[in-house]
Structure formats: C-alpha cells, structure tokens
C-alpha positions as CSV (number, residue, x, y, z in Angstrom):
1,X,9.0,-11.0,-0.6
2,X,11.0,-13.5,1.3
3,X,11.7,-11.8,4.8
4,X,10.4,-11.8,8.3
5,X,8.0,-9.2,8.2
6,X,4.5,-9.9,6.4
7,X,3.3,-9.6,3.1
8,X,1.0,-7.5,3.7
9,X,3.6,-4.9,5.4
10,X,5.9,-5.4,2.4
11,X,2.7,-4.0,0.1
12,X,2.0,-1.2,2.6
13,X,6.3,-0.1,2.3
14,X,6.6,-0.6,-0.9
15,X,3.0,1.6,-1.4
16,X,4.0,4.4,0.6
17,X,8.2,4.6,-0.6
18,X,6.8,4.5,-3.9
19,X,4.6,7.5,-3.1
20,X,7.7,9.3,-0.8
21,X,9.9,9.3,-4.2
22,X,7.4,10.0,-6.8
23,X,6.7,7.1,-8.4
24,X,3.4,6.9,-7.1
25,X,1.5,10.0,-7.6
26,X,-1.4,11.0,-6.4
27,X,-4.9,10.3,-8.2
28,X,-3.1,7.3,-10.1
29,X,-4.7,4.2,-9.8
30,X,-3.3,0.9,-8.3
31,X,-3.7,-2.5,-9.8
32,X,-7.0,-4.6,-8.7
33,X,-7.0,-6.8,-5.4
34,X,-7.5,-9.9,-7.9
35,X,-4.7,-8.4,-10.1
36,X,-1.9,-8.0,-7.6
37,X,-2.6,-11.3,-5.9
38,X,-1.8,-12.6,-9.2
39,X,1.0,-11.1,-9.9
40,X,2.9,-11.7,-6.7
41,X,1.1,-15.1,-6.7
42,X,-0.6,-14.4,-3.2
43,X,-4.0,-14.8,-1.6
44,X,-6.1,-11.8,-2.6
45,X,-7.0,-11.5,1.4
46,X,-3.4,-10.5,2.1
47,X,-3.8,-7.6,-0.5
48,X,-6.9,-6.5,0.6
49,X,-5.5,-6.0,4.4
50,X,-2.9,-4.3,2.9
51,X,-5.4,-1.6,0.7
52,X,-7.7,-1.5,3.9
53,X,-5.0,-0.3,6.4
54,X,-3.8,2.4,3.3
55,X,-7.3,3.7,3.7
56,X,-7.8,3.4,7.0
57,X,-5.1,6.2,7.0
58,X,-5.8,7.8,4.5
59,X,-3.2,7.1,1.7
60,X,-5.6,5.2,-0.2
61,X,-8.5,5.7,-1.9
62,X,-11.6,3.0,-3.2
63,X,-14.2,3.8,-5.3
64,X,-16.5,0.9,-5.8
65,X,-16.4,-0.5,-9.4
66,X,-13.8,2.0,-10.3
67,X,-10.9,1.2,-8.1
68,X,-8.6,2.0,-5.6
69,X,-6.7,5.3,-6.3
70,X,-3.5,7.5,-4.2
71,X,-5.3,10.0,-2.6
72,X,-4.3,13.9,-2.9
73,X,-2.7,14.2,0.7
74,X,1.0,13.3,-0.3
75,X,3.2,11.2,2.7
76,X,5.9,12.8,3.8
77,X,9.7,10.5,3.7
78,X,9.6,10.9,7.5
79,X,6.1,8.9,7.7
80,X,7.7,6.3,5.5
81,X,10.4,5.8,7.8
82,X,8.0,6.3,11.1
83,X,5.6,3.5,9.7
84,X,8.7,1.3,8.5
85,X,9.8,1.4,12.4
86,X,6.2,1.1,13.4
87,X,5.9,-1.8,11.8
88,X,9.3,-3.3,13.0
89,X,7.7,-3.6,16.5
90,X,4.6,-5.1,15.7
C-alpha cells in the first residue's frame, strides 16, 4: 500500500471494489481491527477510521463482541468509482 493516497482510503477501495465484484458479500464478516492491523502491519487506529467511515455510510456493519459485518444494501460499481474520485480530491 505504497501510494499517495492514505491507508486508510486504500482499505475503504479495496472494501467497497471487493463488494462491487462480489467478493465481498453481504452479511460476511470482515477480519478484526487488531487482525487486519496485523496483517498489513499497520496501526490499528488507521483501520478503525477506515471501518468508522464504512459505517458512517452505511456499507458496514458492527456488532459489539461479534464484529463488523457487510451490510445488506449492496454498492453499486458507479459508487465505487464516485468515492474513488471523491477521494482523489481530498
């Protein structure tokens, strides 16, 4: 995750493309804030931006103690490509 834009964009894109071609469905559950950190060897703040923002819109989905789950509405390929120019101008 080596570009310009920030980490915690690159989660958010890679979150919603992955829902836009299916390989993120809805109800399935994503990997822990401490487990993703990990795994991309990143602080566990910039993960949970990333989750916050996906639920502030409503892609995403906590449930305290359970985790953090897609939601049912699905995100169409045209948001994808809306937010990925959104997010180009911040």
């Amino acid at each position: 995750m080596g570009s310009g834009v920030p980490v915690y964009r690159q989660i958010i894109d890679q979150i919603l493309g992955g829902i836009a071609s299916g390989a993120l469905e809805p109800g399935q559950q994503l990997p822990t804030v401490r487990q993703l950190a990990v795994d991309l060897a990143i602080n566990p703040n910039t993960v949970v931006r990333a989750y916050r923002e996906l639920e502030i819109r409503g892609v995403l989905a906590t449930q305290q103690g359970i985790g953090t789950f897609i939601t049912r509405e699905t995100v169409q390929p045209d948001e994808v490509e809306r937010q990925r120019q959104l997010s180009q101008l911040v």
